[in-house]
Each structure stands twice: as structure tokens, then as C-alpha cells.
MILUMVO-811185 format. One record per atom (N, C-alpha, C, O, CB): x, y negated, z negated. Coordinates in pm, whole numbers, plus 50000, padded with zeros to 5 digits. Glycine has a CB too. Layout:
<pts>
XYZ ...
</pts>
This chain:
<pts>
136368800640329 136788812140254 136298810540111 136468800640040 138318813940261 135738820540081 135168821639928 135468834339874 135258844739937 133578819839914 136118833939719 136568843839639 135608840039546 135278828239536 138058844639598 135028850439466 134388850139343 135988857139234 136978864039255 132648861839355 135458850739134 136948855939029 136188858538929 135078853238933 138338844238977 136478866538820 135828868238689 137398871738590 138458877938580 134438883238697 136468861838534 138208855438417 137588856138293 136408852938277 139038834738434 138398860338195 138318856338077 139088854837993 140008862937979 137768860638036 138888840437884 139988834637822 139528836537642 139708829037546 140178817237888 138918849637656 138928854837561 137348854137472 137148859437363 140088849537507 136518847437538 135518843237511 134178851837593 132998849037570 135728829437533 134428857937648 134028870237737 133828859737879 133678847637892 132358880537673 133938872737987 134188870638134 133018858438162 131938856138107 133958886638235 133738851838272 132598838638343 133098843638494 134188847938528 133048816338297 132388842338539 132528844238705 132358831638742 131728822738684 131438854138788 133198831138883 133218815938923 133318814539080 134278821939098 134548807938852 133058811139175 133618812539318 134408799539366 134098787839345 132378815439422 135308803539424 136198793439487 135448786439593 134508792839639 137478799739546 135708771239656 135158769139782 136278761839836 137468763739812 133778761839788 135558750239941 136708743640004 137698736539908 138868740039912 136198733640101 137198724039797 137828718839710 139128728339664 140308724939666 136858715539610 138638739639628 139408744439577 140358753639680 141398756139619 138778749539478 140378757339762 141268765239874 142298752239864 143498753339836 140408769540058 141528738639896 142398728439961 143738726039879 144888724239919 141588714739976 143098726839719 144038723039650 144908728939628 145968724339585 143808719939572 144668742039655 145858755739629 146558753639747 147758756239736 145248774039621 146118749039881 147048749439942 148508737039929 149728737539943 146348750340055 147568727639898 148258713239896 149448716439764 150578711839776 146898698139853 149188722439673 149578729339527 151378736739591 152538732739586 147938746039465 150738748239643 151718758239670 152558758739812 153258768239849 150998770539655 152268742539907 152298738640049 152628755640128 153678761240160 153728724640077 151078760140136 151118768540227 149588770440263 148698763440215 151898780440184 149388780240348 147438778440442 146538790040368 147018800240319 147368784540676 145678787840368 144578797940296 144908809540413 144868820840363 142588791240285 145248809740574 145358827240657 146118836240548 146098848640551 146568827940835 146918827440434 148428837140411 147638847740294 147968858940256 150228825640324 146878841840270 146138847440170 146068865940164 146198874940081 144708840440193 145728864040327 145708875140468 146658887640357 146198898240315 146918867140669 147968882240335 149668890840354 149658893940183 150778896440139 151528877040427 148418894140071 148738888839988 148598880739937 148848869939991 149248888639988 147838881639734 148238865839674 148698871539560 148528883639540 146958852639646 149528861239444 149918864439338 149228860139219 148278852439232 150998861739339 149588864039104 148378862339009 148508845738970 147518839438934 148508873838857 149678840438980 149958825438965 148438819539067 147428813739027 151898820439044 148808823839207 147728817239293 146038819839216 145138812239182 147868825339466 146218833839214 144348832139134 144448826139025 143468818939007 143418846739080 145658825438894 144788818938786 144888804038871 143998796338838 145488819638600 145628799838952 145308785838989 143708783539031 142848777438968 146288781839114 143588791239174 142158790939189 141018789639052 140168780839033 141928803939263 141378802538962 140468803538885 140378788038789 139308783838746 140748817138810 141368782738772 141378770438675 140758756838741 139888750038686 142968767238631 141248754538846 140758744338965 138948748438977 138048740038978 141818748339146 138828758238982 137198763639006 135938764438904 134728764038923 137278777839044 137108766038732 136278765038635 136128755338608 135118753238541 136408770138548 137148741738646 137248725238594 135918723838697 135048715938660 139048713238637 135778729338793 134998720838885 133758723438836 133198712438834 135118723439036 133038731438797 131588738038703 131458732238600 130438736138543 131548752838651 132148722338529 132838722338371 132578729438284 131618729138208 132698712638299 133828739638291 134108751338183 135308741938137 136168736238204 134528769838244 135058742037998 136728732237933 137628747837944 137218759137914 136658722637688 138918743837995 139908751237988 141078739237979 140978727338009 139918762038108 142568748937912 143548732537908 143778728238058 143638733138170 145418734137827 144248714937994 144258705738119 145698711238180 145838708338299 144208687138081 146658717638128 148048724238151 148078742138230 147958752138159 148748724737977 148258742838385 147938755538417 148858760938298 148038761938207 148248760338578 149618763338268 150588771038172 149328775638037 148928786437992 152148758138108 149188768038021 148528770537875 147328778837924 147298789237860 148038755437780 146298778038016 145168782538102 145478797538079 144908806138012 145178777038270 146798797438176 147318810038194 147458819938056 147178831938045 148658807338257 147958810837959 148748819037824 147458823137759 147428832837683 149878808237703 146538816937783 144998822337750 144128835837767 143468843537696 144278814837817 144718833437968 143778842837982 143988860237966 145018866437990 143368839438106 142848864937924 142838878937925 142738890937980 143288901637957 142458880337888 141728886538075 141598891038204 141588883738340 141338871938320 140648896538197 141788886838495 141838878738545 141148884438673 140758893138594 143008873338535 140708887438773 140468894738891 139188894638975 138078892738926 140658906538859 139388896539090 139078891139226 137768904139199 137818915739158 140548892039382 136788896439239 135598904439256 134948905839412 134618897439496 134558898039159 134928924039407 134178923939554 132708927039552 132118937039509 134828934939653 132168914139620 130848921639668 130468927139761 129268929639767 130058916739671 131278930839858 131168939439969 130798951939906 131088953539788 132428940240054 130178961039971 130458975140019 131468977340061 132118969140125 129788979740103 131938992140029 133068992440091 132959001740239 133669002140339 134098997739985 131529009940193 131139016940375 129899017740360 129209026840313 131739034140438 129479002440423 127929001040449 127519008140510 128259013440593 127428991540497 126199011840502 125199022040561 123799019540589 123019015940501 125129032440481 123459021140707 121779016240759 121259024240657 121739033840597 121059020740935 120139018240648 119159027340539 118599036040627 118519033240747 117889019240448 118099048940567 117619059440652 116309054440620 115999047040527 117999075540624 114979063640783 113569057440722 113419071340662 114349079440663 112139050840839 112149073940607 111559084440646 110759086340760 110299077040827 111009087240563 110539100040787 109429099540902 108239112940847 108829123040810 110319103541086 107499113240843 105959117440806 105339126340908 104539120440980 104969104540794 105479138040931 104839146941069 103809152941029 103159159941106 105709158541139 
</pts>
């Protein structure tokens, strides 16, 4: 499972993507499974992700989620999906 996040702690937005390291630790963190993710997450869980994900790139952020948090300015889950993909049409030439 991979989330891209784009955060900013005031210094303008960094995009970052979550991977295993980091799922693992949120789970081990909050003792619950990346399915729940499924039902819902709260913004506690992304700035976690997001902080665990920027340490791992080394972006300095504080070493204290609290303080991370009291930082940031923006915070949110980026989609790169489509939301109603579409075959490309051809042309055709008569």
C-alpha cells in the first residue's frame, strides 16, 4: 500500500509517498492493520505517516510527532488516479 501525502510545514508543500517501513510503523504505532485504513483514517494517522516518511528521505522535521504536527500547515492525501478513466478514442480517416 502506497499513499503519496503533500504536507507543508510552512516552507511550501513536499510530497512524499509512504511504503512498507512506513505502513509497518503506523501499524505497530496505533496496534492496528493497514485493511482498516479501508473504514477511514484520521489526521493523527497521516501526519504520522507523513512524519515517519519525511524522516525516511531526510527532510529535518522535530523529532516530537506533537511539535511536527503544531507545524504543519497543510496536510493531505494526494490522488493520482483518475477518477473515470477512459480508453482513448482513435481517429479513423475515410
Amino acid at each position: 500500500m502506497k499513499l503519496m501525502l503533500r504536507v507543508d510545514q510552512g516552507d511550501g508543500p513536499i510530497e512524499v509517498t509512504t511504503n512498507l517501513y512506513t505502513i509497518v510503523a503506523w501499524e505497530r504505532r496505533y496496534k492496528t492493520k493497514a485493511s482498516n485504513i479501508a473504514n477511514g483514517i484520521g489526521m493523527e494517522d497521516l501526519a504520522f505517516l507523513a512524519h515517519t516518511a519525511l524522516q525516511q528521505i531526510g527532510v529535518v522535521v522535530p523529532v516530537v510527532l506533537d511539535d511536527f504536527i503544531k507545524k504543519i500547515v497543510t496536510l493531505e492525501v494526494v490522488d493520482n488516479e483518475t477518477e473515470n478513466p477512459t480508453v482513448e478514442a482513435t481517429t479513423v480517416t475515410l
